[in-house]
C-alpha positions as CSV (number, residue, x, y, z in Angstrom):
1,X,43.0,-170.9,-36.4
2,X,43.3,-168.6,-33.3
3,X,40.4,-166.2,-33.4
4,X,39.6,-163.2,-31.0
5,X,40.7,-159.5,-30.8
6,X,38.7,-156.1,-30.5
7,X,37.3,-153.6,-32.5
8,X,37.3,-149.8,-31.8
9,X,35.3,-147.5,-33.5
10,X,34.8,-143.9,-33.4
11,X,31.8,-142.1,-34.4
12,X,30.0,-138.9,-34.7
13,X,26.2,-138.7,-35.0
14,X,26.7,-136.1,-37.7
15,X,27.8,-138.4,-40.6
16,X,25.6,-140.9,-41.9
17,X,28.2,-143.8,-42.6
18,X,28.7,-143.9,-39.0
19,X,25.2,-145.2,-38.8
20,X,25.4,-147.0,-41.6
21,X,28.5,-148.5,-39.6
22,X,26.7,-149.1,-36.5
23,X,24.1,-151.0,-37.6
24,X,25.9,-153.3,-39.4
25,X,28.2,-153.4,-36.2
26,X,25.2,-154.1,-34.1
27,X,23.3,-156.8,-36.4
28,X,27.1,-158.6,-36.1
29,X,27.9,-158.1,-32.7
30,X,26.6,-161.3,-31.5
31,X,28.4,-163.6,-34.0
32,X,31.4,-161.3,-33.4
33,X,31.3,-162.1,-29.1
34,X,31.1,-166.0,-30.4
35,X,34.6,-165.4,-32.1
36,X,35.7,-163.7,-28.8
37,X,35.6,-160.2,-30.9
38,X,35.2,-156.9,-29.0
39,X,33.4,-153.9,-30.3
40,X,33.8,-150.5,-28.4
41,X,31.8,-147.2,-29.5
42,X,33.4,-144.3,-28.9
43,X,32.0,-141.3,-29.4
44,X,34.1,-138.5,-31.2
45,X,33.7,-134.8,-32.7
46,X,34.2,-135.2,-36.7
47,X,34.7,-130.9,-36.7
48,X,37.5,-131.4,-34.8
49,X,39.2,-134.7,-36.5
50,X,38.5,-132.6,-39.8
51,X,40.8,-129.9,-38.8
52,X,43.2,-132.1,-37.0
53,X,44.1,-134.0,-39.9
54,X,43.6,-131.5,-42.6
55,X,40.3,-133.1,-44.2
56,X,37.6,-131.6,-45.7
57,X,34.1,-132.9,-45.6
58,X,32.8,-134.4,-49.1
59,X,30.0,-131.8,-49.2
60,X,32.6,-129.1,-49.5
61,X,34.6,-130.6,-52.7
62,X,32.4,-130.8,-55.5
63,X,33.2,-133.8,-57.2
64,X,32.5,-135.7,-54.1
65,X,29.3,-133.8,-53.3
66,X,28.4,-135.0,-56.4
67,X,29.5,-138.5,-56.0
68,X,28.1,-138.8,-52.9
69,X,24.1,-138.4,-54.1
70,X,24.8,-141.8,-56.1
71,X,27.1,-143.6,-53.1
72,X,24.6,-142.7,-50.1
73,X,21.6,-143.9,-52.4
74,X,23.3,-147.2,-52.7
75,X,24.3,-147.6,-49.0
76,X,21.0,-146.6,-47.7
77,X,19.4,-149.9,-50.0
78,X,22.3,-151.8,-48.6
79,X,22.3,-151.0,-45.3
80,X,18.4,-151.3,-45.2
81,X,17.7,-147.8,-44.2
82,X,15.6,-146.3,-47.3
83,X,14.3,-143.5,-45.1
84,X,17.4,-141.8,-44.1
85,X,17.8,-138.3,-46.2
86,X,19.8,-134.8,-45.6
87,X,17.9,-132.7,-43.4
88,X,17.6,-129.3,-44.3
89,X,20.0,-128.0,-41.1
90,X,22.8,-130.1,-42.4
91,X,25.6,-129.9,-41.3
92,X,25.3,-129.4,-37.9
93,X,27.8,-128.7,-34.5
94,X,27.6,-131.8,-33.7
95,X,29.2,-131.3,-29.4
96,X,25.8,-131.8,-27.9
97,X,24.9,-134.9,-28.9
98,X,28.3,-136.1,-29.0
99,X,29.2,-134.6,-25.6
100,X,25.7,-136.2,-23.9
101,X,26.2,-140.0,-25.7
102,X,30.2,-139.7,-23.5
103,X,27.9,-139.2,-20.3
104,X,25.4,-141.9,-21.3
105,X,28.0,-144.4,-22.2
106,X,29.9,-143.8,-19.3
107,X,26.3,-143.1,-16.6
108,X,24.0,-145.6,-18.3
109,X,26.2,-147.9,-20.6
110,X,23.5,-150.0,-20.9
111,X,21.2,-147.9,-22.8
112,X,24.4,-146.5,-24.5
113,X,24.3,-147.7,-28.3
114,X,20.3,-147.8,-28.3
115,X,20.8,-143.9,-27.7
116,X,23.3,-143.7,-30.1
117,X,21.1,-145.0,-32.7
118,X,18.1,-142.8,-31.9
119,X,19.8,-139.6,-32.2
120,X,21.3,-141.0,-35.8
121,X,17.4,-142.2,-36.4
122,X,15.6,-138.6,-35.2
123,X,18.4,-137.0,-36.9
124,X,19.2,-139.1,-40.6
125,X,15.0,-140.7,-40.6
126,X,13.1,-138.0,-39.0
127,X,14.8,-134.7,-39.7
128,X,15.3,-133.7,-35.8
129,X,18.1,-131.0,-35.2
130,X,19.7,-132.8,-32.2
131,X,22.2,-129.5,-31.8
132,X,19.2,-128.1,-30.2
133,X,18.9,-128.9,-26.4
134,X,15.0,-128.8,-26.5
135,X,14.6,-131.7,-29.5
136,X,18.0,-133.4,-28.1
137,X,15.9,-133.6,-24.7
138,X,12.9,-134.9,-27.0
139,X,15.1,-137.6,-28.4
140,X,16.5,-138.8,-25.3
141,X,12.5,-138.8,-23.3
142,X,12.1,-141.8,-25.7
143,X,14.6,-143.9,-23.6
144,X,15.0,-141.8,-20.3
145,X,12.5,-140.5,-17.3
146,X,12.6,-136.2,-16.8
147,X,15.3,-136.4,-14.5
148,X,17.5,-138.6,-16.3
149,X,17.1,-136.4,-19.3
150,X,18.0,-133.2,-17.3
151,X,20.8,-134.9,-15.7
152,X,21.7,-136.2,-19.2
153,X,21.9,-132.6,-20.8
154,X,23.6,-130.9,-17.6
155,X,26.3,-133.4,-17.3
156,X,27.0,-132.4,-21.5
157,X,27.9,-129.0,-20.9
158,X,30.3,-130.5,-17.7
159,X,33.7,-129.4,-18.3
160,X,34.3,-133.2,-17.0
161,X,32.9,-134.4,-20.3
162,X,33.6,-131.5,-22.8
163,X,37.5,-132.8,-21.9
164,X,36.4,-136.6,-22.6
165,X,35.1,-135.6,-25.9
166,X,38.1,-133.9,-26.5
167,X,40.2,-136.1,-25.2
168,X,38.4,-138.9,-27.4
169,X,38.6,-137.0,-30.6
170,X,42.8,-136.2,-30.0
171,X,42.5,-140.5,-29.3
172,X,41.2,-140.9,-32.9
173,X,43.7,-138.4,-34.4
174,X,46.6,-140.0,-32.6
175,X,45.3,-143.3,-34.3
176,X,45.3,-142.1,-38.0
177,X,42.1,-140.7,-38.5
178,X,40.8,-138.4,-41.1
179,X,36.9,-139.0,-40.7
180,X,34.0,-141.7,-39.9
181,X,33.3,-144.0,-39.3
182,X,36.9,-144.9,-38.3
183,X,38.7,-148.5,-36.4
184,X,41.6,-149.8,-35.0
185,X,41.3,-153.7,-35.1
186,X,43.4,-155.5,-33.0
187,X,43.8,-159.5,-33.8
188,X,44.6,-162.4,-32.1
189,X,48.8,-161.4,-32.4
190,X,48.0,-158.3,-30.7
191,X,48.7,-156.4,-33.9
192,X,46.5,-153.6,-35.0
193,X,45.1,-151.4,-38.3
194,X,43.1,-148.7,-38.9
195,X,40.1,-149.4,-40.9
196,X,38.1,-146.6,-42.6
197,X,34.4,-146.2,-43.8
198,X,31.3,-148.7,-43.8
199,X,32.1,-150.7,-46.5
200,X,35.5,-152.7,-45.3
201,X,34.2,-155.1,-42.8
202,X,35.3,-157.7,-45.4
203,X,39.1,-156.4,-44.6
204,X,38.3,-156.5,-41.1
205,X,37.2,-159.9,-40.7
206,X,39.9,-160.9,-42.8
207,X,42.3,-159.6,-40.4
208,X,40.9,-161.1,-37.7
209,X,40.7,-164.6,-39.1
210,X,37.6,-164.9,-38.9
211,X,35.1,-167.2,-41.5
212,X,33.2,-165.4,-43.7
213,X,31.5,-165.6,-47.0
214,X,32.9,-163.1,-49.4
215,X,31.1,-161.9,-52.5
216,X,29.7,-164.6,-54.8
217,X,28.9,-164.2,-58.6
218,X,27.5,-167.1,-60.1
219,X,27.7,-168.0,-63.8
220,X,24.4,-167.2,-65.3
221,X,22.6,-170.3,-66.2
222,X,24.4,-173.4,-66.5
223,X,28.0,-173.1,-65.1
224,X,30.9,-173.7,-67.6
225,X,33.5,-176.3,-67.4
């Protein structure tokens, strides 16, 4: 079986199945590159898919604020996070952050998703308001030297990036999305699907071919024949 394709995913440091979806990305991404599978981050604005598409965030609608205690409880235990909680400033603007990981991924691509995950670690773990320029320019001293965190946080509020942002979020929208995390797989054919939320990866490899190991219930005790 032909294997191979690419996976693109949008995210936004302001929902927590994004990282959720990240790591899981990241603890795969090795075994993906041996099927000849590409992952590209790409950071978007969730405000701004929100309105584009007509969503609402789950907060908002109470059934699903109420749903969602029980859900995220479950995908932290799965996702092996236990520490991440809703910090009291929730929901934030998220075009800071967002805005400085489009410089870093396109300035210091190397560093890029390890950033990515320690804003979503101060933020989710630690309760750090990354909106705020002073704790964002905490958050990135952990990775960066002065200069590159000034240069980092100048280079945010460019108009060169504010338009990449932008122009990243209209991508998403043109591409079906309503939230995050959010995909489009490509396979082996060249064919593509959007993909949404941290708990299809099952579909995903699926449509891509590859081998994987669905879920397995075993008979208790001694299997019938």
């Amino acid at each position: 079986m032909t294997m191979g394709g690419k996976i693109t995913c949008y995210l936004d440091c302001v929902s927590p199945y994004s990282y959720f979806a990240l790591l899981y990305l990241e603890r795969h991404r090795e075994a993906l590159k041996s099927h000849d599978v590409e992952i590209d981050i790409i950071p978007v604005f969730l405000g701004g898919i929100n309105v584009g598409s007509g969503n609402k965030p789950p907060w908002t609608l109470p059934a699903k604020a109420k749903y969602s205690s029980f859900d995220s409880a479950r995908a932290k235990k799965y996702f092996g996070v236990p520490n991440v909680k809703t910090p009291s400033f929730f929901p934030i603007l998220s075009l800071l952050p967002q805005r400085a990981l489009v410089y870093v991924k396109a300035a210091h691509p190397k560093s890029f998703v390890l950033t990515f995950f320690d804003i979503f670690s101060e933020m989710w773990e630690n309760g750090i308001d990354v909106s705020k320029p002073e704790l964002m320019a905490k958050v990135l001293s952990k990775r960066y030297t002065d200069p590159q965190v000034r240069e980092i946080l100048e280079n945010a509020n460019n108009t060169e990036y504010k338009q990449k942002l932008n122009d990243n979020t209209k991508e998403a929208l043109d591409r079906g999305a309503f939230g995050c995390p959010w995909y489009v797989v490509k396979n082996s054919k060249g064919d593509e699907e959007p993909f949404f939320g941290s708990d299809r990866f099952h579909f995903m490899w699926e449509y891509l071919g590859l081998p994987f190991k669905d879920l397995e219930l075993p008979f208790a005790g001694k299997a019938k024949i």
